[in-house]
N, C-alpha and C positions, 0 to 999 in steps of 0.2 A: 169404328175404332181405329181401323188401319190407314184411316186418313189422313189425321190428324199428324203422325209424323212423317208423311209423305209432304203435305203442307208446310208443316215448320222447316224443312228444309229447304224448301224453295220459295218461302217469300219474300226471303231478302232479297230476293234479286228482281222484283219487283219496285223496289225502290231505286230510282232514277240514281241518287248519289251515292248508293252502294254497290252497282254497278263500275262505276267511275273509284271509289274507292279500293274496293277491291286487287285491282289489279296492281294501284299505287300503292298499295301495303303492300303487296307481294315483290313488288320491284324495290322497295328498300329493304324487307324483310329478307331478300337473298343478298343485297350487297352488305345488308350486317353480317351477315353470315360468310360469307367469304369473304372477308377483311378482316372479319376474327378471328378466322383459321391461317390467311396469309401471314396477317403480323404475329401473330399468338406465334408462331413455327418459326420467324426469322427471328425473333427476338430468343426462341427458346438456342436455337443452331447457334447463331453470332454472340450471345451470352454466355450461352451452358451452365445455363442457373435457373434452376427452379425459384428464389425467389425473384430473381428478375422478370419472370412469365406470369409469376401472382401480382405485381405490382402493375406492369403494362395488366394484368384482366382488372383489376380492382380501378384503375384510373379510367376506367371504362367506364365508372357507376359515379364518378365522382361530382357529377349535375345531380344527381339525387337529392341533396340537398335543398335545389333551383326544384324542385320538380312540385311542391305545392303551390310556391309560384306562379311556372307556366300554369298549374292550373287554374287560377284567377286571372290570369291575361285570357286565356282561352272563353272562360266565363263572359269573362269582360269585351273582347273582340272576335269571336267566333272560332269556334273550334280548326275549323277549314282554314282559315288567316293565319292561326300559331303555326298547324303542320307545315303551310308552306314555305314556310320565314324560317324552321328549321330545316327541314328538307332540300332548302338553297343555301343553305350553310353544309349541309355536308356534302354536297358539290364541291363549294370551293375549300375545303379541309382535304377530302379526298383528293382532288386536281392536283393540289401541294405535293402530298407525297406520290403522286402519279411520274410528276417531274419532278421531283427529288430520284427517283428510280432510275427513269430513264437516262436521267445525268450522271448515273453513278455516283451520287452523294448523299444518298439514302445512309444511316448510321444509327443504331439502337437507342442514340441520345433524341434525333430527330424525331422518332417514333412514338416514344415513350412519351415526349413531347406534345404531339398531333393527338393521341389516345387522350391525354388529359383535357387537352382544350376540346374534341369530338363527345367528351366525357360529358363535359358540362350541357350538351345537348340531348344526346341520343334516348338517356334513360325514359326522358317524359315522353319520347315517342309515342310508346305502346297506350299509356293513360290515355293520353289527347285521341288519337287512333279509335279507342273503346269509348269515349265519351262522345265524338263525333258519330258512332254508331246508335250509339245511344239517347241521342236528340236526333237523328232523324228515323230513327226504325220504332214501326208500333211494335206496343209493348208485347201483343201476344207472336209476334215474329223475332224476340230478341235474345232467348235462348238457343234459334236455332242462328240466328245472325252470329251473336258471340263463336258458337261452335264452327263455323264458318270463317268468321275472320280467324281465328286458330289455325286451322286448314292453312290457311295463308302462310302463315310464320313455320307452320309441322314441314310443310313441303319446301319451304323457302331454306330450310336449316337440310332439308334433305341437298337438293338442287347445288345449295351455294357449297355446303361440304365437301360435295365428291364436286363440282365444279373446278372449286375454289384451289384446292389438292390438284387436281389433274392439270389445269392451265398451268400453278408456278408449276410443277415440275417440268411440266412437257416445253412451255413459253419462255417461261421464268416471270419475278414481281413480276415487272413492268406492266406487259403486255396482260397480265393479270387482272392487275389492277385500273388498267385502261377499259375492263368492262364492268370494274366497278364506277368507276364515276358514268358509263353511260348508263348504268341503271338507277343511280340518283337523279341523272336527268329528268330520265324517264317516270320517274315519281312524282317529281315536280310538277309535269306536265298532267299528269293525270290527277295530282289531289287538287289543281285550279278547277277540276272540273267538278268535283266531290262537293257537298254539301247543298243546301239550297235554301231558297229568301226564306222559305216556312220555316226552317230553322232556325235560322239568324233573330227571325221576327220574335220568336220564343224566348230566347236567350233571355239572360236579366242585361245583354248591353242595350235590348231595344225597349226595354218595361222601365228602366231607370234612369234615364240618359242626365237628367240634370241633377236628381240629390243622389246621386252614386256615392257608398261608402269609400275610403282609402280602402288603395290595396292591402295594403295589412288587417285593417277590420277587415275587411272581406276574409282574408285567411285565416283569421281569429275564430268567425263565424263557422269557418269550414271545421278548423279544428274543434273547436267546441261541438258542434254535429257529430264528428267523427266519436269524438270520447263519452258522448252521454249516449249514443245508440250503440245500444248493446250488440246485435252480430254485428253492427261494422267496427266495431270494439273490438271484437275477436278477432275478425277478418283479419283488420290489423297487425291483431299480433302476432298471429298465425303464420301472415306472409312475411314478419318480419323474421321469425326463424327458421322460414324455409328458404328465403335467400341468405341468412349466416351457414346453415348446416347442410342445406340439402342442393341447392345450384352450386355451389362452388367445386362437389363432386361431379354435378351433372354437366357443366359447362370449363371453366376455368381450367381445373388441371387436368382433362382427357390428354392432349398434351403430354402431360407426365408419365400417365398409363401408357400413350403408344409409344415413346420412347424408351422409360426406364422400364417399364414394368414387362411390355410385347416387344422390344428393343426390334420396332417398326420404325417406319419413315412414315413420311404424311400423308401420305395414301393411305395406308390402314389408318391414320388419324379420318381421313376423309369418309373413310366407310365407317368408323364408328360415330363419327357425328349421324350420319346418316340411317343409320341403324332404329339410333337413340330417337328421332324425329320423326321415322316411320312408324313405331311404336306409337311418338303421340300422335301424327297422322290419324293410326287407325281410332284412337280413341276419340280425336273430332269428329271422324266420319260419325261414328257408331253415336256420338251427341246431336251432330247436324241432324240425326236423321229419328231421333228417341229423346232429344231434350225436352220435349213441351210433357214426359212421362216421368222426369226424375222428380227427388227432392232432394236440392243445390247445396243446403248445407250441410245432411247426412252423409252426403255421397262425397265432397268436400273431406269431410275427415274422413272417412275410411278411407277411401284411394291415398290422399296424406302418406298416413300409418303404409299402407301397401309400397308408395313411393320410397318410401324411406328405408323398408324391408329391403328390395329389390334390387339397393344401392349397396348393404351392407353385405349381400350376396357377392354384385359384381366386383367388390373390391377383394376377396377370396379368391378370385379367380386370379391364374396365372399365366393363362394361355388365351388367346384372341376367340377363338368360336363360343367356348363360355361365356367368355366377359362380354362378346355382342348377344348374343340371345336375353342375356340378363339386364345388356342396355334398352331391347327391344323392349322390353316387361317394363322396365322402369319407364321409358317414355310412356309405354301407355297409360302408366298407372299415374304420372305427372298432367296426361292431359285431361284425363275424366277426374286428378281433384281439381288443378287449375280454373278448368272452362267454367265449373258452376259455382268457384268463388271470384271470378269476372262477373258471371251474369247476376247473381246474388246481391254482389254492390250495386250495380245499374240498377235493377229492375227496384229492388227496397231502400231506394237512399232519394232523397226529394232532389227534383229534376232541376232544382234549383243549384244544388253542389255537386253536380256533375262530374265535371272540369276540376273541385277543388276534391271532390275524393278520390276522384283517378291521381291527382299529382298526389296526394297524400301515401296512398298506394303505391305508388312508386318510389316514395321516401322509402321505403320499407325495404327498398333493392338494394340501401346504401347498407344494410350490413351486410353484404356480401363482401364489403371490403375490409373488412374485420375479419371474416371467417376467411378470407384466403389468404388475406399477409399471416392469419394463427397458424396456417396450413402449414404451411413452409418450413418455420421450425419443428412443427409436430410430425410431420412426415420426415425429416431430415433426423430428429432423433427417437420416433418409436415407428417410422414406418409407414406405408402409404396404408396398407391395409386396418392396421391399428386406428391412426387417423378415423379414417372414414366410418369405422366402427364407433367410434366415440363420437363422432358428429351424425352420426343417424339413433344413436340410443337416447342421446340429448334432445334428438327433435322427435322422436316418439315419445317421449315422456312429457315434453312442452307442450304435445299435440292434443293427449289425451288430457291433460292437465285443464286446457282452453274448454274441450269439450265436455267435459263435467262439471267445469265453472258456470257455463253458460247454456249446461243442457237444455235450461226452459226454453232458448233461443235458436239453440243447434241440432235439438236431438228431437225434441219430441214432434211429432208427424202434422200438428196442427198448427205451430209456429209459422210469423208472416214467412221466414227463409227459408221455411219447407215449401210454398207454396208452388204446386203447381200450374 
């Protein structure tokens, strides 16, 4: 019996392309990460405007919409072919404002700029990333693989936060940013090496090469999958209110908390990202190493509900050691629901729409830009704390709501989404 999760944590690495993978999520997953915290903080200093820091976060999501898309080109041309055609795109976005810096002509207009066009790329990341994991990892190793690639991103948000903080202050942009673009390089370099022919050969691009449907049938088909199966129905919607309610506290306006609220600089911004990441950190570990034991859809909503508690805590607090302890709780409690509603869609959604329910999934990111442009005014006239009370009562009531609808799918122990 003690085996069993001692295995699921190390078989991924038994696979040739996740080997190679790995380290290339990890090296884009810190330079998102420290480019988030760099611009998020010049834009906040040089503007001094909270809604100007919710707009630059929100144009970050603004590919969301592209993002069922990318996932029929990935379908269509190989998982490993999209990441790397985007991943040499934010090379040369990054490079822009690397020398825009160094030249001193860097300006919040430029910026806000660069976020919108980086926007229309970045979100389908994570999807393509998990689907690529997900056509070449066997299936009894992909709970602990998903909990693994998390790891990547938990530590990647640690790493790049207090990084990302330390370098501007100590270097300044520039020189900041100058190891963001060598860590895009370095992504690129390693997702060429990710994936492999047994995959490819898989795919529907190499089972249909002559009556291939249009792209849009294709996305048709995908939506249509997505809305007549019932937990990826929920899944759905699920994730659509927890990026309106619950990331726009956990990511977006930290920001606001360490300036207006801990009236800190970005260095305590940098430990609170960091905090919040270690928290999920610990809760990948604790899955890498105990996921082939859960059941993904139960644990999915309770941790939810728990995330969202944990949120309406931190926002009570007024003072920095609080407010981190209660970020730590909240990360953990955001990656043990997260991780098993990743694995949950891979593992029970036909390996045929891989690519198109990951992008679809990622549609689901685009209301975070709704919930942070509503921030702005609602923080500006009832308060941060107020706010964030109202958007975590909202998404516990949405949550349980979901998981009552569709108890026969989410709750009870013998459902395919319970399956261990």
């Amino acid at each position: 019996m003690s085996a069993a999760p001692r295995a699921s944590a190390l078989a991924p690495f038994k696979v040739r392309s996740f080997r190679f993978q790995w380290p290339a999520d990890l090296a884009t997953s810190w330079a998102f990460e420290m480019e988030t915290l760099i611009l998020g903080w010049y834009v906040l200093v040089e503007t001094r405007s909270v809604l100007m820091l919710t707009i630059f976060a929100s144009l970050q999501y603004s590919g969301n919409l592209l993002a069922p898309m990318v996932g029929v080109m990935a379908d269509r041309l190989g998982h490993r072919n999209v990441l790397c055609a985007m991943r040499s795109a934010y090379v040369v976005f990054s490079s822009t404002l690397m020398v825009l810096s160094f030249a001193g002509a860097l300006a919040p207009t430029y910026v806000l700029l660069m976020a919108g066009v980086m926007g229309m790329v970045r979100p389908s990341d994570t999807g393509i990333r998990s689907a690529l994991v997900g056509m070449t990892m066997p299936g009894d190793s992909l709970v602990g693989a998903m909990s693994i690639q998390r790891t990547t991103q938990d530590t990647a948000r640690i790493a790049g936060a207090l990084s990302g903080a330390g370098l501007m202050a100590w270097l300044g942009m520039g020189p900041a940013y100058a190891l963001v673009v060598c860590l895009y390089v370095t992504s690129v370099l390693l997702t060429l090496k990710a994936g492999s022919q047994h995959s490819i050969s898989n795919s529907a691009v190499e089972k249909t090469p002559v009556t291939r449907p249009s792209p849009w049938r294709e996305l048709r088909e995908g939506v249509t999958y997505a809305w007549h199966t019932p937990h990826v129905r929920a899944v759905m919607l699920l994730a659509l209110m927890l990026n309106m309610t619950a990331f726009p506290l956990f990511g977006g306006l930290l920001p606001y908390v360490a300036k207006e609220v801990y009236h800190a600089n970005q260095t305590m911004l940098g430990y609170m990202v960091a905090t919040a990441a270690s928290g999920a950190l610990t809760g990948s570990i604790i899955l890498s190493r105990f996921g082939s034991t859960i059941q993904p859809a139960r644990m999915m909503i309770v941790f939810c509900v728990m995330w969202y508690s944990m949120l309406i805590v931190f926002a009570q607090m007024q003072h920095p050691p609080e407010g981190i302890l209660c970020l730590f709780l909240a990360g953990l409690s955001q990656s043990l629901g997260q991780v098993p509603m990743a694995a949950l869609l891979l593992r029970n959604s036909d390996a045929r729409f891989r690519g198109r329910i990951m992008g679809i999934r990622m549609l689901a990111i685009y209301s975070n830009v709704p919930g942070l442009l509503l921030a702005a005014p609602l923080i500006s006239r009832f308060g941060y704390s107020a706010t964030a009370a109202l958007y975590c009562v909202t998404g516990i009531t949405v949550t349980l709501l979901i998981a009552v609808h569709w108890r026969s799918h989410l709750l009870r122990g013998d459902a395919p989404a319970n399956r261990q």
